[in-house]
N, C-alpha and C positions, 0 to 999 in steps of 0.2 A: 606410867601408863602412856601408849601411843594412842592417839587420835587422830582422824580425818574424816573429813569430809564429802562429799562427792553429791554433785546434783544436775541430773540428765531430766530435759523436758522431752515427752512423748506423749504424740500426736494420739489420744484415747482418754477415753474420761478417767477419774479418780476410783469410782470404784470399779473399772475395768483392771487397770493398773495392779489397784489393789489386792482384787481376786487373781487375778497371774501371779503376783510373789505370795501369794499364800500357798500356790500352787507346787507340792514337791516331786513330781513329774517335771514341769518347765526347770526347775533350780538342776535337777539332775541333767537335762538338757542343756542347759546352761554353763554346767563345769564337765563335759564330756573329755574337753580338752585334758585335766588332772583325772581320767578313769572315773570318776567320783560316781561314787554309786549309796543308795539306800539300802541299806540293813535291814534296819527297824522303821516304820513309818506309822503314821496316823491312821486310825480307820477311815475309810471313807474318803481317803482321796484328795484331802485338803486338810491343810493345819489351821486347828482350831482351837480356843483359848487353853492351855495347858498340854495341846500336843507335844509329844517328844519325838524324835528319829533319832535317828545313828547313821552317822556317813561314813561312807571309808575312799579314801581318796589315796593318792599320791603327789608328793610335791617334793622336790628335789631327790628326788628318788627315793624316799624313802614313802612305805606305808602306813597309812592314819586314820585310827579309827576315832568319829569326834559324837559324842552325842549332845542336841540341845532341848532347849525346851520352849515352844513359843507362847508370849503372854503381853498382855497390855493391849489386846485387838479394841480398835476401834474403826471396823469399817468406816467410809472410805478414806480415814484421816490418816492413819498410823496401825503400824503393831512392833514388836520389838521381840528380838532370841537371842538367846545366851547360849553360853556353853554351861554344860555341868561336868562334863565328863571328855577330858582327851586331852593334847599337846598343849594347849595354851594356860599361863597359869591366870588368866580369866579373857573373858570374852562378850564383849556385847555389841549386839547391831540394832539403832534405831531406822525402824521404816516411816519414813512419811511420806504422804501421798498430798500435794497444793492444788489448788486450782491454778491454771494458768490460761493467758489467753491461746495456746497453742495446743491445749491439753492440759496435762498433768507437769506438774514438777514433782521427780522424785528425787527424794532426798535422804543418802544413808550417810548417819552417823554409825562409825565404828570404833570404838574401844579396845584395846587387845594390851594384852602383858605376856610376854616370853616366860616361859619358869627361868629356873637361873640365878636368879637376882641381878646382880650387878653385868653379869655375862650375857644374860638374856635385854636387858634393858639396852647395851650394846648392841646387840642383835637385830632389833626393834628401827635405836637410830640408824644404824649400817645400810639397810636391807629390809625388814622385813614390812614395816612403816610401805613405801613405794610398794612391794610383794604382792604385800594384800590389796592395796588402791586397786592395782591391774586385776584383780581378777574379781572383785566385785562391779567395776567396768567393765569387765567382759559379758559380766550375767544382767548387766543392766542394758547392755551392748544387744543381748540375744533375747533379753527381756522385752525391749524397745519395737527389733526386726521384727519378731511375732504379733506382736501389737498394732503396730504398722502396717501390717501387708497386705 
């Protein structure tokens, strides 16, 4: 399994923060850049404890359809999403949301395994490891400027 890390402070309280990544309009905002779009979504406009979507993106050119499912909410501390369904042979994002003296510190832990076995585990250290860092920094990137402005 690959892991990292990542943690950006921004200028808004916690459970400001918090309700933005809950938010799947902002995440879609967010990955504009890889086409990424929602399929399937939550009713109501926000992911709530057992919501699922379906994203369909591209990334190296190729088309991917990912669906997850988000659980573990505990405003304004944390919540956490998986995959169930798509390219990766597993997938977990921890969100947490700190107090800090400047705002918030968020902080994503990611998890991710290539299918493959041994090819994909390759994959993972080669590339995909750094791949992903950038683009979960980008949405915290876009996460951050909307929050801020």
């Amino acid at each position: 399994m690959a892991e990292f890390v990542l943690e950006r402070v921004i200028r808004a309280t916690p459970a400001a923060v918090c309700a933005a990544s809950l938010d799947p309009a902002l995440h879609v905002e967010s990955m504009a850049r890889y086409g990424e779009t929602m399929v399937a979504g939550p009713a109501g406009g926000a992911f709530t404890e057992g919501s699922t979507a379906t994203w369909r993106a591209r990334h190296f050119g190729v088309p991917f359809h990912l669906s997850s499912v988000v659980f573990d909410i505990d405003p304004p501390h944390r919540f956490c999403d998986r995959q169930i369904k798509g390219p990766f042979g597993d997938f977990h994002h921890e969100h947490e949301f700190l107090e800090h003296p400047d705002g918030t510190l968020m902080r994503d832990t990611v998890t991710f395994r290539s299918p493959f076995g041994p090819i994909g585990t390759l994959v993972d250290k080669l590339f995909m490891r750094k791949y992903m860092r950038r683009i979960i920094s980008e949405r915290n990137e876009t996460l951050a400027g909307l929050l801020e402005a």
